[in-house]
C-alpha beads as a LAMMPS data file, in Angstrom:
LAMMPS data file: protein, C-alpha beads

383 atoms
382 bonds

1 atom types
1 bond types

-500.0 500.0 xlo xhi
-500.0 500.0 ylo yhi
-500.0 500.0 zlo zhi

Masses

1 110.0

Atoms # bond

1 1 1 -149.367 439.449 370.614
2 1 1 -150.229 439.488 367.054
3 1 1 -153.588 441.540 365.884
4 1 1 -155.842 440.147 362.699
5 1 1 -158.085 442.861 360.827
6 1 1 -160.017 440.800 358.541
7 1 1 -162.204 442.654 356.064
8 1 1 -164.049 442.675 353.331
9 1 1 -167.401 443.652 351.262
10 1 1 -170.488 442.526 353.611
11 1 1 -172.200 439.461 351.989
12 1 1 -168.829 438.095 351.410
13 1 1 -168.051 435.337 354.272
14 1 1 -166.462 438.112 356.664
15 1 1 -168.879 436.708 359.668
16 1 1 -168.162 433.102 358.629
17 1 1 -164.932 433.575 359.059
18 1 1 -165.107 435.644 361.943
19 1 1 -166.654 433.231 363.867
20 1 1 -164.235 430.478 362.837
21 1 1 -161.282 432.601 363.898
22 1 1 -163.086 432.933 367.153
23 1 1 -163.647 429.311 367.497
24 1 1 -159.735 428.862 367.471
25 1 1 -158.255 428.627 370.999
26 1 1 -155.131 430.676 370.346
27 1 1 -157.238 433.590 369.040
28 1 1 -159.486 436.413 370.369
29 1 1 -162.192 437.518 367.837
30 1 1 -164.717 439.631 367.672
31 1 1 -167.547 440.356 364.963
32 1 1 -168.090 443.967 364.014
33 1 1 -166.873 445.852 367.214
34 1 1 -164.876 448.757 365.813
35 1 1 -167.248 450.587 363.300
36 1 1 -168.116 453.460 364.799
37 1 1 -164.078 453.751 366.024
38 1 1 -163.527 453.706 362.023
39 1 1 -166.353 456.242 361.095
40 1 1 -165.022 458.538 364.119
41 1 1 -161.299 458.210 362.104
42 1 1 -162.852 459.238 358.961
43 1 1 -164.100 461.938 360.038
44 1 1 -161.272 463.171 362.096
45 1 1 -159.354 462.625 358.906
46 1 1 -161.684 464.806 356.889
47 1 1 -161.755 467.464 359.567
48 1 1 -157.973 467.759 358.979
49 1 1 -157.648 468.019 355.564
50 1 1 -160.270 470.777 355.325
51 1 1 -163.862 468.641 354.599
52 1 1 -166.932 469.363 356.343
53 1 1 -168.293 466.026 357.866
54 1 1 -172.102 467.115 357.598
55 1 1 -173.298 463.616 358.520
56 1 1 -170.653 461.923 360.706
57 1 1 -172.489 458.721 360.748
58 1 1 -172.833 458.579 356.413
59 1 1 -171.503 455.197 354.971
60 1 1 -168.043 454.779 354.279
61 1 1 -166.760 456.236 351.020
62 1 1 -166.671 454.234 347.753
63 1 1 -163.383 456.693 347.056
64 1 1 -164.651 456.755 343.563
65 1 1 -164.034 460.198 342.357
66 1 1 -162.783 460.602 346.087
67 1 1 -160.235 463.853 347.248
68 1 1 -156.668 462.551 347.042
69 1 1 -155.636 463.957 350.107
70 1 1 -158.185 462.252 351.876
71 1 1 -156.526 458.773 351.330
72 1 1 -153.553 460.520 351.364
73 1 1 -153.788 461.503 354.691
74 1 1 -155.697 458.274 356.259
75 1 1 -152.764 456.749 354.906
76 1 1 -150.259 458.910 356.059
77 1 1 -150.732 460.227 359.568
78 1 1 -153.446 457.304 360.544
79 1 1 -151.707 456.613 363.408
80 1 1 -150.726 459.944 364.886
81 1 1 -154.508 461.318 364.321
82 1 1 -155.599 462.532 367.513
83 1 1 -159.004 461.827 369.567
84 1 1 -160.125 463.812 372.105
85 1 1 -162.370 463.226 374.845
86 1 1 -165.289 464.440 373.074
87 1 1 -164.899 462.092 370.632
88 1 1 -164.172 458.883 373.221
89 1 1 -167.052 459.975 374.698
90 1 1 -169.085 459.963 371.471
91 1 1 -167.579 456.750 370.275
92 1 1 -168.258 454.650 373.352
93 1 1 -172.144 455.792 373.005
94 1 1 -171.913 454.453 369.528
95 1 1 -170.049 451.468 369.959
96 1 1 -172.514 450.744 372.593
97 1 1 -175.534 451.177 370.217
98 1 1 -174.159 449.559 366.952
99 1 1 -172.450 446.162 368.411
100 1 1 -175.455 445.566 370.383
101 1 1 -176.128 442.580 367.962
102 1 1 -172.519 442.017 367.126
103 1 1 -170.393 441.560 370.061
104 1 1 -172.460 442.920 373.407
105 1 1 -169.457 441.568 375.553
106 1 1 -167.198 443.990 374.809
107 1 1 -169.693 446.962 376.020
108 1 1 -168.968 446.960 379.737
109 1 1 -165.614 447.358 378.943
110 1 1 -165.526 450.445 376.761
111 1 1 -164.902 453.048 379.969
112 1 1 -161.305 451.858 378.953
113 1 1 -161.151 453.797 376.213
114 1 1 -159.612 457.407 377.043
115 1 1 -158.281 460.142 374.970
116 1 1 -155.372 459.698 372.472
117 1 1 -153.514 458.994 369.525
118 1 1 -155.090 456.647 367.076
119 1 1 -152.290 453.848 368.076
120 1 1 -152.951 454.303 371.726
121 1 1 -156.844 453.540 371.293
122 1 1 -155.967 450.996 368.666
123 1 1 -153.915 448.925 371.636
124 1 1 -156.714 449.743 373.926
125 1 1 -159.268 448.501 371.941
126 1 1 -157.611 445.100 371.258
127 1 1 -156.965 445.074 375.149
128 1 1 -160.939 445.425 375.246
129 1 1 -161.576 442.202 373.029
130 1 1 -159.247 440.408 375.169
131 1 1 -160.864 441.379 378.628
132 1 1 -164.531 440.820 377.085
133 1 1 -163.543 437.360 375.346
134 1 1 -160.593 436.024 377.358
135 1 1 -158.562 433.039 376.487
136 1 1 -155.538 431.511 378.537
137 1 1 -152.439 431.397 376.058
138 1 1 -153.935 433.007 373.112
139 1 1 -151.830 434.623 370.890
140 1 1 -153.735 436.906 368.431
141 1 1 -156.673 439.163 368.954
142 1 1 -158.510 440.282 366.183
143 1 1 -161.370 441.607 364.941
144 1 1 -163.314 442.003 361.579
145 1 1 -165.227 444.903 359.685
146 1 1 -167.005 445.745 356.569
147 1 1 -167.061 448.215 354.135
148 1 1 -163.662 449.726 355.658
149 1 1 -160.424 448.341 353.104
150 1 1 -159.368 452.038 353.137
151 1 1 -158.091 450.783 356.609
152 1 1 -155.900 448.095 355.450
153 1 1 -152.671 450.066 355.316
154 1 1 -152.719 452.305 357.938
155 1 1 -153.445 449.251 360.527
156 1 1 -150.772 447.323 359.053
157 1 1 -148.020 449.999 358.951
158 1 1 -149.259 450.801 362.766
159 1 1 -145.650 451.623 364.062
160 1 1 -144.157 448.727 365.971
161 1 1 -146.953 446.362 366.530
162 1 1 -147.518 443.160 364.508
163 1 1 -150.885 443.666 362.790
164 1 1 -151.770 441.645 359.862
165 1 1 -154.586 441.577 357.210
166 1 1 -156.664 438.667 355.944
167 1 1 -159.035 440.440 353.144
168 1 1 -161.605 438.147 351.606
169 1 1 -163.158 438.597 347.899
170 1 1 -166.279 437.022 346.514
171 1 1 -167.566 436.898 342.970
172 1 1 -169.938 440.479 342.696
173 1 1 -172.784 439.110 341.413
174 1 1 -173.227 436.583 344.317
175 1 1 -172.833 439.508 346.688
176 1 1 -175.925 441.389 345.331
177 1 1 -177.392 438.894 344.839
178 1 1 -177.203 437.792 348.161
179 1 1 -178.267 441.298 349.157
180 1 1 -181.144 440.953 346.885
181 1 1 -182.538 437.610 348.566
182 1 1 -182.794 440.212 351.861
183 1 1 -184.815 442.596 350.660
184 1 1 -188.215 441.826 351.774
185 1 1 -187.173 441.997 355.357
186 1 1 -184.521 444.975 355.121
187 1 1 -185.173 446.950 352.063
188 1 1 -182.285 447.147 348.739
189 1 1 -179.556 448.672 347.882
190 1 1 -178.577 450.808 345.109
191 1 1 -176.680 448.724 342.333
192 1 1 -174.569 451.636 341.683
193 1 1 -173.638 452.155 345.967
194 1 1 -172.663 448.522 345.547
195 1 1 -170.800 448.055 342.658
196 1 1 -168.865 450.824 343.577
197 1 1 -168.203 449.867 347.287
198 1 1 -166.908 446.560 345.798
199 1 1 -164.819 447.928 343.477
200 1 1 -162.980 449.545 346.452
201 1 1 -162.781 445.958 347.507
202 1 1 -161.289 445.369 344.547
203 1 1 -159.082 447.976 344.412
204 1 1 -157.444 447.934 347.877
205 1 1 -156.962 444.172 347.095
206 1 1 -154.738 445.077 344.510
207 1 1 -152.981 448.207 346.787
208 1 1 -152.473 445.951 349.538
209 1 1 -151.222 443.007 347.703
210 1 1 -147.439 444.519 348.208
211 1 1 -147.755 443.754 351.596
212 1 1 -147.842 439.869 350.991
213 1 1 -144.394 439.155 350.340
214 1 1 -143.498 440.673 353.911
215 1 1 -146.600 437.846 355.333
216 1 1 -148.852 440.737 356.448
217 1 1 -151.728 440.678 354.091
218 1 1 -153.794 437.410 352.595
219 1 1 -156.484 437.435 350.008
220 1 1 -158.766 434.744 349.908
221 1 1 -161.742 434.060 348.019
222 1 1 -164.800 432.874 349.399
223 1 1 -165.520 430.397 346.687
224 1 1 -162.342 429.003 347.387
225 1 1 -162.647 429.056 351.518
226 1 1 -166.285 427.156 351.078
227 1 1 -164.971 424.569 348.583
228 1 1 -161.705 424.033 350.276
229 1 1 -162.001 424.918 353.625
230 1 1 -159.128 422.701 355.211
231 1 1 -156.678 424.252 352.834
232 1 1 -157.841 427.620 353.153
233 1 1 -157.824 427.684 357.182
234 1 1 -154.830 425.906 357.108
235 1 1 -152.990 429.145 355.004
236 1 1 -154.516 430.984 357.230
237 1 1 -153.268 429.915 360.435
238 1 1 -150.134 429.837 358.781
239 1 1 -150.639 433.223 357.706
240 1 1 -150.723 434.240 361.880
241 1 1 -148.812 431.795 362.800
242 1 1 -150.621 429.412 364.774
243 1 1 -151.391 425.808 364.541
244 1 1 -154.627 424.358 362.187
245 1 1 -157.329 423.384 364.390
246 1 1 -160.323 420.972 363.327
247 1 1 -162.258 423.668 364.946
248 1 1 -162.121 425.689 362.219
249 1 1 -164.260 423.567 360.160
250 1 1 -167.080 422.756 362.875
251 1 1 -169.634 425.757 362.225
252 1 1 -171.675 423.931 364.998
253 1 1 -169.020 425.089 367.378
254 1 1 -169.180 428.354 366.444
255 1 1 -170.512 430.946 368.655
256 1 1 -172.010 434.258 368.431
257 1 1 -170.972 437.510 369.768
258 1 1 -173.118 437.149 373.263
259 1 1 -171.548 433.170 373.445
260 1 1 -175.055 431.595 371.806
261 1 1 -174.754 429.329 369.105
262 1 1 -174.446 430.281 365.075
263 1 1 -175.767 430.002 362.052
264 1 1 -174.501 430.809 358.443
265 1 1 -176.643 433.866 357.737
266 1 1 -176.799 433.206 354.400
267 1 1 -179.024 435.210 352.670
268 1 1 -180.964 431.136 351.056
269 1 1 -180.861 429.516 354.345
270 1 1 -179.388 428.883 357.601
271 1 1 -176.413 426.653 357.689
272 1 1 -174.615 425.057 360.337
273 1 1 -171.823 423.676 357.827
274 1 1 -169.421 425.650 355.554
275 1 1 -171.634 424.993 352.273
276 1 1 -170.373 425.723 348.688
277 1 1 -173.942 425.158 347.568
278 1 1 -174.977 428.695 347.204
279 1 1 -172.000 430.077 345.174
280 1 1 -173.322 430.440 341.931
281 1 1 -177.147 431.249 342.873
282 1 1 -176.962 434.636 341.492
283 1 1 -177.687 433.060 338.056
284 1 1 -181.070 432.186 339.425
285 1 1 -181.735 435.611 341.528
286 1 1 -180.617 438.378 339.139
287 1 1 -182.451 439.432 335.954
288 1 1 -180.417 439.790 332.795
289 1 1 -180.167 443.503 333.038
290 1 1 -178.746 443.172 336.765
291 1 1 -176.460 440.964 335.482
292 1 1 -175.428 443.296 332.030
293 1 1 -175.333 446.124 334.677
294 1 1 -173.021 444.491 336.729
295 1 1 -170.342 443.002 333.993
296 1 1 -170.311 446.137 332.946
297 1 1 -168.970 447.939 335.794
298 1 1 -167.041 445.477 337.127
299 1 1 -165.645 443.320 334.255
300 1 1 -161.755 444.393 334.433
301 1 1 -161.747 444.116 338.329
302 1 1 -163.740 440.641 338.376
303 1 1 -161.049 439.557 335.151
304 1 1 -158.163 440.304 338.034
305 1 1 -160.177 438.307 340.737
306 1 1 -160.729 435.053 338.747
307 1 1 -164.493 435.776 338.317
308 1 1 -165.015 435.699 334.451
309 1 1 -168.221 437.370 333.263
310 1 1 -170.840 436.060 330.802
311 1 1 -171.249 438.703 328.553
312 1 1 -168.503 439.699 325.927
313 1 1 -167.521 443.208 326.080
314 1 1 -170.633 444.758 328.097
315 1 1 -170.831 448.673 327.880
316 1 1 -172.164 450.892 330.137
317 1 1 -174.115 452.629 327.300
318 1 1 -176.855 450.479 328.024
319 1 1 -177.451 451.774 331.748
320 1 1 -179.189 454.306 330.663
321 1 1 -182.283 452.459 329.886
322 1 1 -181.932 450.453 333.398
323 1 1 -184.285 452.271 336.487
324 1 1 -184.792 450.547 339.899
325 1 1 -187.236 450.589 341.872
326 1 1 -186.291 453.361 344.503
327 1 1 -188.949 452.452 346.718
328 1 1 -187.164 449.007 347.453
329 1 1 -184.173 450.860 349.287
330 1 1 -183.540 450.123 352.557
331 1 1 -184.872 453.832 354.057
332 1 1 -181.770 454.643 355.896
333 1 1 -179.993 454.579 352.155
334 1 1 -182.464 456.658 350.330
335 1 1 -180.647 459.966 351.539
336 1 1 -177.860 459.231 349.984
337 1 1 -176.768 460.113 346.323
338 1 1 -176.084 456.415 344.793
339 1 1 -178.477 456.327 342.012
340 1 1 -177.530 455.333 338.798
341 1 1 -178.904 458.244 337.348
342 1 1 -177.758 460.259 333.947
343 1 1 -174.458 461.790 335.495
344 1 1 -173.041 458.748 337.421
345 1 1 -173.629 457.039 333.792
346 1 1 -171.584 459.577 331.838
347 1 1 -168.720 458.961 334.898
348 1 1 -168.567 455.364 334.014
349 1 1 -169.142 455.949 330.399
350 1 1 -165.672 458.111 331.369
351 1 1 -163.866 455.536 333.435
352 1 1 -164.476 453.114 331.130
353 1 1 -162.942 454.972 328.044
354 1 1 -159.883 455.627 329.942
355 1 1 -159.738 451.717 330.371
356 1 1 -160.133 451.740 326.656
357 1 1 -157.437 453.704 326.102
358 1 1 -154.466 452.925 327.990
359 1 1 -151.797 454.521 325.851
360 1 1 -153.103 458.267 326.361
361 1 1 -151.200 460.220 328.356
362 1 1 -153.699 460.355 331.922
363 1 1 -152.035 461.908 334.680
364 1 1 -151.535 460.067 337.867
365 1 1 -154.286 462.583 339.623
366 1 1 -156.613 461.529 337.558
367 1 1 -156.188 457.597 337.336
368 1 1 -156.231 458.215 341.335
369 1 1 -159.643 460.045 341.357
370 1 1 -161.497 456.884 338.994
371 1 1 -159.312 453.962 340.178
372 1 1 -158.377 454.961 343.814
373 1 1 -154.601 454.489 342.663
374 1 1 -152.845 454.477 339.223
375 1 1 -151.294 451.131 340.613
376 1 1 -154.946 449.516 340.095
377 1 1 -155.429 451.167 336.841
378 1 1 -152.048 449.345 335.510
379 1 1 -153.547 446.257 336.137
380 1 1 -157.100 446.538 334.929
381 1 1 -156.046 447.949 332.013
382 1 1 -153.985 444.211 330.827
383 1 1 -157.628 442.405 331.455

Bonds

1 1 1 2
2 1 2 3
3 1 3 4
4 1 4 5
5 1 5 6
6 1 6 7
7 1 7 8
8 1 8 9
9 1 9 10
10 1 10 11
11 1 11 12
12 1 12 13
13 1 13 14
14 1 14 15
15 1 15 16
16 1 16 17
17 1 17 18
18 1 18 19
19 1 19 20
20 1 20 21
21 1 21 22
22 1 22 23
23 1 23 24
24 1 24 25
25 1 25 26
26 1 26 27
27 1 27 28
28 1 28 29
29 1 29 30
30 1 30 31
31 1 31 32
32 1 32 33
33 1 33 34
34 1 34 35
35 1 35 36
36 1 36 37
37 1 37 38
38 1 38 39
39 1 39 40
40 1 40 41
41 1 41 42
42 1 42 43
43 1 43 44
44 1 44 45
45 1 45 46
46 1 46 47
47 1 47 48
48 1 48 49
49 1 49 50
50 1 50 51
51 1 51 52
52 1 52 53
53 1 53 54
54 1 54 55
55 1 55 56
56 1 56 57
57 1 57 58
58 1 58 59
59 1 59 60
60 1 60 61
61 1 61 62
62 1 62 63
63 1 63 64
64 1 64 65
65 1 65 66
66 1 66 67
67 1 67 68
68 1 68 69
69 1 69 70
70 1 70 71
71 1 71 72
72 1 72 73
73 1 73 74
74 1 74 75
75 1 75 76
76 1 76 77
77 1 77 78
78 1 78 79
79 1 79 80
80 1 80 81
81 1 81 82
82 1 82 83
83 1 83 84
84 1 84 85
85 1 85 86
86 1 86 87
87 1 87 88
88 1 88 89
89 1 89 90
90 1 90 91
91 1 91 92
92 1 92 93
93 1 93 94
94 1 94 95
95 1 95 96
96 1 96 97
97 1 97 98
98 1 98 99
99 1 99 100
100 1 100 101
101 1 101 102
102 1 102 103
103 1 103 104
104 1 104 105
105 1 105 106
106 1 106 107
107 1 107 108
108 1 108 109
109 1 109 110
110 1 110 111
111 1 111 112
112 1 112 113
113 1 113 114
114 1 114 115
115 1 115 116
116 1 116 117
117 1 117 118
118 1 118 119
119 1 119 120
120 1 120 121
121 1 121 122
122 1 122 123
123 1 123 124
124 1 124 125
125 1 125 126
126 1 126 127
127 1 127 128
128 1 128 129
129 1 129 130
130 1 130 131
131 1 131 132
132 1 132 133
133 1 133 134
134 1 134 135
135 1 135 136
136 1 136 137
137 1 137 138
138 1 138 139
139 1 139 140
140 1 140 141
141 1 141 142
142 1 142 143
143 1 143 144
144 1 144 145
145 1 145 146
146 1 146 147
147 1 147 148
148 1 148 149
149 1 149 150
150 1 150 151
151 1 151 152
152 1 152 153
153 1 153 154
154 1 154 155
155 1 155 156
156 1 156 157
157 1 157 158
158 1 158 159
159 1 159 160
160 1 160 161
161 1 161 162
162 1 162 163
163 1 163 164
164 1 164 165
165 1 165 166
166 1 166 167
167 1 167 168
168 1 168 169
169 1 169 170
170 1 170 171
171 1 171 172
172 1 172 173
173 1 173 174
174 1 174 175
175 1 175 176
176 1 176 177
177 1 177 178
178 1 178 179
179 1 179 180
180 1 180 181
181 1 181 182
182 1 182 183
183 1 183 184
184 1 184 185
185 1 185 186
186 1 186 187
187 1 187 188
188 1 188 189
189 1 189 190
190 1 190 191
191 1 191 192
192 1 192 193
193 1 193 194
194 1 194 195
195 1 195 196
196 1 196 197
197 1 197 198
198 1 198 199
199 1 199 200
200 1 200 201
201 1 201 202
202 1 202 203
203 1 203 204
204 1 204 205
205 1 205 206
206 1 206 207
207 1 207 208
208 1 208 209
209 1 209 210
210 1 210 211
211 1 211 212
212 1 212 213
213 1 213 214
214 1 214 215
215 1 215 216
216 1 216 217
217 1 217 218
218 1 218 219
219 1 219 220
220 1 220 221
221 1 221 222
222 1 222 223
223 1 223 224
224 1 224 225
225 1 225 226
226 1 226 227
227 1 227 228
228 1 228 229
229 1 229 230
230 1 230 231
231 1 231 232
232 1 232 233
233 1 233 234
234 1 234 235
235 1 235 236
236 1 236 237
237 1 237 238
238 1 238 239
239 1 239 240
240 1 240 241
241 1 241 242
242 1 242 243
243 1 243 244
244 1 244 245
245 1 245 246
246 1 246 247
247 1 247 248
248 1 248 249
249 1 249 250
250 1 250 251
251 1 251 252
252 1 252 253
253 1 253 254
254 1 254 255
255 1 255 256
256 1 256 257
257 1 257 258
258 1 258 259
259 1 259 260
260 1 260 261
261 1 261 262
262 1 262 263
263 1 263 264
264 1 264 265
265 1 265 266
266 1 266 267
267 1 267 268
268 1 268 269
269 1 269 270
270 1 270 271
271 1 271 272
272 1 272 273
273 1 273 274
274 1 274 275
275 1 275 276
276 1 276 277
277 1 277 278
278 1 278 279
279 1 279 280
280 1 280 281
281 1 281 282
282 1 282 283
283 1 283 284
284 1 284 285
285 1 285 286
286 1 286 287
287 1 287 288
288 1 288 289
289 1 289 290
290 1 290 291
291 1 291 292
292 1 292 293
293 1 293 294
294 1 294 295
295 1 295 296
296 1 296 297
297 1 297 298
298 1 298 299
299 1 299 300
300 1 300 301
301 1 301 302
302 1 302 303
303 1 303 304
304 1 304 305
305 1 305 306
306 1 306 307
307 1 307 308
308 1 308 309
309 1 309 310
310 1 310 311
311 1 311 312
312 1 312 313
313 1 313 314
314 1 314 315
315 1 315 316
316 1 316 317
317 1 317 318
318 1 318 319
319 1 319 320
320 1 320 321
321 1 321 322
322 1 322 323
323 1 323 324
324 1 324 325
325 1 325 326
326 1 326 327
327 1 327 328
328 1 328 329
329 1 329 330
330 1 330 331
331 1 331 332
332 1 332 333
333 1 333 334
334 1 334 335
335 1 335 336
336 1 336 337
337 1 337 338
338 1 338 339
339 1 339 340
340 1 340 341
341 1 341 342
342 1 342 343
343 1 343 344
344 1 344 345
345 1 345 346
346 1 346 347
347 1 347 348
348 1 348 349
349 1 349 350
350 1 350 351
351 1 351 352
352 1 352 353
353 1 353 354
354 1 354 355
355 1 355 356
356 1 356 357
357 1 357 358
358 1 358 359
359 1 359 360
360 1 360 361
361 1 361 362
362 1 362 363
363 1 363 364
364 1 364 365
365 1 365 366
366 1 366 367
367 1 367 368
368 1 368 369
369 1 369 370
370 1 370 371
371 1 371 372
372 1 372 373
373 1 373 374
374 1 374 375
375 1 375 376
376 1 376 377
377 1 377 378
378 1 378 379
379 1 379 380
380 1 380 381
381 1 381 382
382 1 382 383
């Protein structure tokens, strides 16, 4: 049995293509099942290397600015990190709570789950997806996840089991925008919590990209998967080795978590087709200083992704005349420290002249704290 983790930053086609993978007849899928398993690994992980996890539930990190040993460790000893029956206990309430919406099927299964190494729950869990979503003479279970690329490695160097990684990008400004055309019904986000969490995108794509030659890791870009679908699905049942099915391209055969039928939750419309239309909407959504803001920050990491930017050599000097409106945060976010206040300025005003100036002498520690890896820093620095 092969496993698929496929993962990305939310608003980015992860569901789409969730449910497309689950339409597939060799593959088991599930939508957002695993979160709180993830969030229970973090914090294990941070409990080891000496952190205090005062809110186990907080959103995952951007790793901007993050404790190397952290990622270090995740990386390192992901699959020998033990959990106990406290923390089954804890993660099958939360499971149970969270993929309520997501995929309920798998919830009368989770008494499955017992103490462990990570790489015993890991195979439990994927024995879960197959008992709640069974399918004769499948041959890959998966699952996908947002907001969790810090993952990508340790699942895909999980000792002797075949997992492999489909990661999908999208153009930034389309994702908050996207975000944006929610907000009436679920409150904002902070610009800076989501430029940030998409630069981890970013920068994992880049990490993870030595894993490609070896067939275990894909990138794809959304604009490309909505404007060529049959090419797209096609590399990707290549990818995990199975044979294209038209199914793939039918979102009117897709189904939801509890079996129902779905639609494209596109943040402009329901869809029932895979529709390029709404790729390049953020032009119409965003005001000029979201869009500024946003170049600004991301404009070496978009450069890398094929997303070219409108304005010439945008600065983050000019964020400090930019102030949201607070009040427009979802509430659940508002406890959280992701404004983009004075001193989270002055750090990009910092990252930014170390981009400037690649020929100083920065120590690898250092290029690891603002870029998550000197390897991603030696590549944004040649856009």
């Amino acid at each position: 049995m092969r496993y698929l983790y496929v993962v990305g930053m939310f608003r980015s086609g992860t569901t789409m293509l969730a449910r497309a993978m689950d339409a597939h007849e060799k593959v088991v899928f599930a939508s957002d099942p695993y979160l709180e398993l993830l969030k229970c690994i973090r914090n294990r992980n941070l409990e080891v290397v000496g952190h205090e996890v005062s809110d186990p539930r907080a959103p995952f990190s951007d790793n901007f600015l993050a404790a190397p040993e952290v990622k270090r460790n995740l990386r390192d000893t992901f699959a020998s990190i033990t959990l106990g029956d406290t923390d089954i206990k804890t993660i099958r309430q939360r499971i149970a709570e969270y993929t309520e919406d997501f995929s309920p099927m798998i919830i009368k299964y989770l008494e499955k789950l017992h103490p462990g190494t990570v790489a015993e729950v890991f195979d439990i869990c994927m024995e879960i997806l197959q008992d709640a979503y069974p399918k004769e003479g499948a041959s890959v279970t998966g699952f996908k996840e947002v907001w969790t690329e810090e993952f990508i490695e340790p699942l895909l160097t999980l000792p002797d089991r075949d997992v492999r990684c489909v990661c999908i990008v999208r153009d930034p400004r389309a994702v908050i925008s996207s975000k944006k055309k929610t907000t009436p019904t679920d409150g904002n986000y902070p610009l800076l919590f989501m430029v940030r969490q998409w630069r981890k995108s970013a920068a994992y794509a880049v990490i993870n990209q030595k894993f490609a030659d070896s067939g275990r890791y894909l990138r794809v870009r959304y604009e490309d998967l909505v404007t060529e679908p049959e090419t797209w699905f096609r590399k990707i049942c290549d990818f995990i080795e199975i044979p294209f099915s038209p199914s793939l391209l039918d979102p009117s055969g897709f189904r939801d978590g509890a079996g129902g039928d779905w639609s494209q939750n596109s943040s402009y419309g329901t869809s029932r087709t895979i529709n390029p239309e709404y790729m390049d909407k953020w032009k119409e959504v965003l005001d000029e200083d979201e869009i500024y803001a946003i170049e600004a920050l991301c404009a070496p990491e978009m450069k890398y992704l094929g997303y070219e930017p409108t304005v010439a050599d945008a600065t983050c000097g000019r964020l400090f005349s930019i102030r949201e409106d607070e009040e427009s945060f979802s509430e659940w976010i508002r406890k959280y420290e992701f404004r983009l206040d004075d001193e989270s300025i002055r750090e990009e005003l910092t990252r930014g002249y170390i981009l400037d100036n690649p020929g100083m002498p920065w120590s690898s520690e250092l290029l690891d704290l603002f870029f998550i890896s000197e390897k991603v820093f030696d590549k944004l620095k040649c856009q």
